[in-house]
Every structure is written in C-alpha cells, then in structure tokens.
C-alpha positions, -999 to 999 in steps of 0.1 A, spaced: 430 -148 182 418 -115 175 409 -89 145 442 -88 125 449 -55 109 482 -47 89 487 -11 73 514 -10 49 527 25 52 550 38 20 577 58 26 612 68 9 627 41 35 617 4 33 580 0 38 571 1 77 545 -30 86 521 -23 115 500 -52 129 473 -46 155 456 -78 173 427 -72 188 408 -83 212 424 -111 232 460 -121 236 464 -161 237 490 -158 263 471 -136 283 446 -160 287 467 -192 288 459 -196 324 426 -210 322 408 -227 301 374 -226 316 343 -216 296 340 -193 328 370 -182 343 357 -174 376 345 -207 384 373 -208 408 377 -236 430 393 -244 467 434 -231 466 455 -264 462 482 -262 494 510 -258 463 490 -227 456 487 -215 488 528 -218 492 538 -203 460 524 -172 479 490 -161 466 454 -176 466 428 -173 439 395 -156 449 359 -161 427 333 -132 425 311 -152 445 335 -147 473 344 -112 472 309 -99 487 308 -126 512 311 -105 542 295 -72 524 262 -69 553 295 -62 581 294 -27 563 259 -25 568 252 10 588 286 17 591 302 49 579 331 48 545 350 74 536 365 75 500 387 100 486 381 107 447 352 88 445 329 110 420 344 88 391 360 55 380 369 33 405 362 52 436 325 59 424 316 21 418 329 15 450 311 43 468 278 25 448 289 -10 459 298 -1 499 259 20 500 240 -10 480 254 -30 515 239 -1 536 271 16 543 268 55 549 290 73 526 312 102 530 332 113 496 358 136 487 368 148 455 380 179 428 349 166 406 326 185 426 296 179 405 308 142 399 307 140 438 272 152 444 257 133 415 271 102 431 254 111 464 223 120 446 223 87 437 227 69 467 199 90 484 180 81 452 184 43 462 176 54 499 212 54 511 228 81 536 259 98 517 278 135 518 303 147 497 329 178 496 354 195 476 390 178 487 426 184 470 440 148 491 474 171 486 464 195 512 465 185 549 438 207 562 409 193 529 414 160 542 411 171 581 381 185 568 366 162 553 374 131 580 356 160 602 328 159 581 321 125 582 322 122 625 298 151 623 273 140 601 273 105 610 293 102 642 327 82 633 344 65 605 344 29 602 360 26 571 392 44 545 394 42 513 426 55 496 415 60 461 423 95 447 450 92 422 467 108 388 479 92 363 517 101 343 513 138 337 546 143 317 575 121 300 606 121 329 629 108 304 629 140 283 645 170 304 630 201 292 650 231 290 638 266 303 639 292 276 644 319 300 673 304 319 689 278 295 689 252 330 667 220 331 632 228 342 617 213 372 600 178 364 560 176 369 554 149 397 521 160 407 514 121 404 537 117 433 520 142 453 484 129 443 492 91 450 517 89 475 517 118 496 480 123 491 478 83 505 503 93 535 480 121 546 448 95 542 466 68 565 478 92 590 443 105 601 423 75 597 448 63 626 431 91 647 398 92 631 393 53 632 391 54 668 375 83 675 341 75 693 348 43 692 324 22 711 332 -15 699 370 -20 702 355 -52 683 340 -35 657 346 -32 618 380 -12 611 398 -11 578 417 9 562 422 1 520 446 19 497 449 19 458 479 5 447 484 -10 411 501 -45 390 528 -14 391 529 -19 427 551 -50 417 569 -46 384 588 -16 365 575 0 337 600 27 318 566 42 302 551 59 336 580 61 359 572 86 380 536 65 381 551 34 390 574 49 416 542 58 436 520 29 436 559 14 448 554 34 473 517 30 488 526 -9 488 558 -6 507 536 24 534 506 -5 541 530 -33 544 549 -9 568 518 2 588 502 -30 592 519 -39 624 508 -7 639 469 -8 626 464 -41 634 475 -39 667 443 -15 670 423 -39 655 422 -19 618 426 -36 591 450 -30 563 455 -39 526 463 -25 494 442 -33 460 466 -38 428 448 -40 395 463 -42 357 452 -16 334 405 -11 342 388 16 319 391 47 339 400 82 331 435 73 345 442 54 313 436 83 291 464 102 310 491 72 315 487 63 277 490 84 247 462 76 218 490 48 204 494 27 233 461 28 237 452 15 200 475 -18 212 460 -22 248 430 -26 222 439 -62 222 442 -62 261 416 -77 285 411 -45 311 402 -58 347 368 -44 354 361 -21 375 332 -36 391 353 -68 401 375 -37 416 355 -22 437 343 -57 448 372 -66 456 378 -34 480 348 -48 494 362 -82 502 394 -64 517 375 -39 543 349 -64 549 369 -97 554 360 -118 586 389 -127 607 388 -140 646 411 -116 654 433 -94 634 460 -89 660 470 -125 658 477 -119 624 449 -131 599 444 -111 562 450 -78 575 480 -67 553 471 -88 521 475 -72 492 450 -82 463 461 -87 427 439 -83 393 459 -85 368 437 -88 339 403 -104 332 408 -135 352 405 -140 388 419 -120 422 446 -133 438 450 -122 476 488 -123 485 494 -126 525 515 -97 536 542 -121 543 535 -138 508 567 -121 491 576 -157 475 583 -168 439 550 -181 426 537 -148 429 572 -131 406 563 -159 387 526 -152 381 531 -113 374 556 -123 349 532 -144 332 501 -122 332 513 -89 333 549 -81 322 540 -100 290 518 -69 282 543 -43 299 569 -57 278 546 -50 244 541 -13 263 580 -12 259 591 -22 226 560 4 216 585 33 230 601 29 200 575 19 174 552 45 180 581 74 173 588 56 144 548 59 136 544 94 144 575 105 122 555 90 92 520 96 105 525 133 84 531 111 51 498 85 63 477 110 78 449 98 95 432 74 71 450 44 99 431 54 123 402 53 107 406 19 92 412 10 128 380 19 139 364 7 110 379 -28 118 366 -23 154 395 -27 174 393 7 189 
C-alpha cells in the first residue's frame, strides 16, 4: 500500500471525501512478485501463444554494438524520450542526426555526445512540414553519408478538451477543434516513414546491412481513453501505419516496429494531464524512460537471419508500467495480450475516467478549500 491521505472538505452539501494513495497500486503490481521484477526468465510456449513475450533489461541492449558507426536519425530528440535515446544509440557508437523545435535542447544534446567523443548534428525541424524533414534527412546523407536508422519520436500531447465545443463570439458557430496532436503524431510520423523509404536506401552499399525504422506509439495505441481522444486517435493511428507498412519495408530488408509505453515522466504528461490527474497518477508506477529508449534500442537493433522471411520486423513492444517489456509479433493480435492491457493498464485508465467527474466536483469546491489540499499533499509526499 501507499501514503493514505483523506481531506474532508465542508461544504453546504454533504461533506465531499477525497482519498489519494500513493505510491503503488497493489493491482498494478499483482503480476509479479519478485524482489526484482526484471529477473525475467525464458517465455513458457503458453506465453508465447497468448500473443506476447516478456523481455528483461539484460536483453534489450543485446544487439546494441550493430549500431556501432552507423548513422540515427531522431526527430524531437532535444528532450524526454527522444534525447535518452539519442544518448543511449551514441554511448553504442552510433552517429547522430537530430531534429527538433527545442533548438537549444537540440544542440546541448549534441554538445554532449561530442563531449563523450560521439559524432552528432542537430537542426531546427517542425515534423509537420514536408520540406523541414527533407531537410533534415538531407542533412544527415551530407554530413555522414546515409541513414541507417529512423526514429519517429516527435509528439504532442492533448492540447484542448474535444468534448466541449467552443463557440466563436464573433460568429455564434462552433469553432474549429485544435488537433495539432494529430498533425504532430500522425501526420508528422507519415511524413518520417515516407522518406526513410527513400533515404534508407540511398547509398546503400550492404543490401545486408542494419535498416530500421522505429515509431512512437503508446499503451493508447491499444485501448480508448475518453480523457485525450484526439491523443489516443493518433497513437491508433501510427500502430495501424507500421503494421501496414511492414510488408513493404521488410521486403527491403528495413525493419519495422512501433514502441508502446504507459504513462514515463516527460513533458508530454504535463500537457495530457491537468494538475488533478496528475495528483492521482501520484500513486502510479511511470515506465522509465531509460527502459524506453532501451527498448527502441532492442527494436532497431534486433538480430534476425533474415527479415524478409518474416522474423521481429513488425513487433510492436509494450511497457505498460514498471514491470517488464512485452514484444507482441505483428501477427500477435490474440487474447492474452487484450487480456494483459486490461490487467495492467485499463485498471489505471479506468481511475483516469471516473476522475472526469471527481475532479469537476473538486474544482467547484476548490474556491471554498482553497489551496491548503494541495499543500497537505505535498507535505504528505505524494506529489
């Protein structure tokens, strides 16, 4: 169990009860009881038919030296995710190319490669317009000859509430949603795919060589969530574009996959999640990034015989909280897996839900309250 804290808030209707638990959810965790969770051992064949397959941290950089000299590309990589992969790709002795808004961000991350004597070049890129990312896949062949490797990472969070149609003042019609996020992480991840086709196999000498393509996709890849529709409705979509395109890139010997993790500590969260959902995913094991960008790792880096025969290429990789990866074979669409994501992650999207309506109730009294909650949260330490 975790830090308990119930605030009794007085109002003219009966008393409202709010109970926080910190920390760690028992049901969350009900899946292993190991002292150390990623002491994972060799899939069981009833594992390996219920559609996915569980994958240690001692595995995920098993194949890291194939990146070694090579070339990655990664688009928004001057923060979160994308940066810790950038990091983890040039500590193998890949050459890095990133693209990113964050301008500074970007440059400080190559500062710090070239620091740690790596080879890495960064540029302004909005992955919503067609001629930035031409650019900077053109940047990458000139500097260091070709592209080896793709990493679709740049992404938005929910930027506005879809339920609610706004009305324009000046018109007295609905206003046009905001679904930049759909822009940002789907198109954004179209344009990515479509020119590392081209770009992969541009001055390529090896038809054998490494070739892999990775996209970002998320746990709401898989499942609904009525709290980031519009959100949800894109990582749909960059699932259902690999799966799609694997056929193709394979047949060139590139390999595919898309990474789906639950909720890691990035500055997506703060833009999903208002301040109250984020008090409650207080008691929520985040999946860390570094296991993350690891696991991108694993998916670019991934020794097969040959790809065109089928192999991982395809896979899609599932971290759904603080336990273990879970690769599920692109043809891996079975139960087990419907059955796992219920387990682990819908248990904490159906919290998310009934909060829809608890945290309106909270915010209509928080004028009565005032901010003293808060600040008995923190001083409980659950925030």
């Amino acid at each position: 169990m975790g830090t308990r804290l119930t605030a009794h808030i007085r109002c003219r209707n009966p008393p409202l009860t709010l109970t926080v638990i910190s920390r760690h959810y028992p049901d969350l965790h009900s899946h292993s009881k190991r002292s150390d969770p990623m002491n994972i051992p060799i899939p069981t064949e009833e594992e390996t038919e219920r559609g996915f397959v569980p994958i240690s941290d001692g595995q995920l950089l098993e194949y890291a030296e194939r990146v070694q000299g090579k070339v990655v590309l990664i688009t928004g990589a001057a923060n979160g995710i994308g940066r810790e992969t950038a990091m983890r790709f040039a500590s193998s002795g890949a050459k890095l190319v990133i693209g990113d808004l964050d301008v500074p961000g970007a440059e400080k991350a190559i500062s710090e490669i070239r620091e740690s004597g790596g080879q890495a070049v960064c540029m302004k890129c909005d992955v919503t317009i067609w001629e930035e990312q031409i650019a900077l896949f053109e940047l990458a062949v000139k500097t260091f000859g070709c592209v080896d490797v793709v990493v679709a990472n740049a992404g938005v969070g929910e930027l506005s509430d879809f339920t609610q149609v706004k009305i324009n003042p000046a018109t007295g019609k609905p206003q046009r949603p905001n679904i930049l996020a759909v822009q940002v992480n789907l198109i954004g991840v179209m344009y990515t795919l479509q020119l590392a086709q081209y770009f992969l196999l541009v001055a390529r000498e090896d038809p054998g060589s490494l070739k892999a393509v990775i996209a970002l996709g998320s746990v709401a890849s898989w499942v609904g969530n009525p709290i980031i529709p519009v959100y949800v409705a894109t990582k749909h979509g960059v699932l259902g574009l690999v799966r799609s395109l694997e056929p193709a890139f394979s047949a060139q010997g590139i390999r595919v996959a898309v990474i789906s993790p639950f909720f890691a500590e990035t500055s997506i969260i703060q833009n999903i999640l208002s301040p109250m959902y984020r008090l409650v995913l207080a008691g929520i094991p985040f999946t860390p990034v570094s296991r993350i960008a690891a696991t991108i790792v694993y998916a670019a880096t991934r020794s097969d015989s040959d790809i065109k025969r089928g192999g991982s290429s395809g896979s899609a990789y599932l971290l759904l909280d603080d336990g273990p990866v879970f690769e599920v074979p692109r043809e891996g669409f079975k139960m087990g897996v419907y059955k796992k994501l219920d387990e682990r992650a819908n248990g904490a999207f159906r919290r998310l839900q009934g909060l829809a309506y608890t945290s309106k109730v909270i915010q209509d009294v928080f004028g009565v309250v005032g901010k003293p909650i808060i600040g008995s949260a923190i001083a409980f330490g659950i925030v």
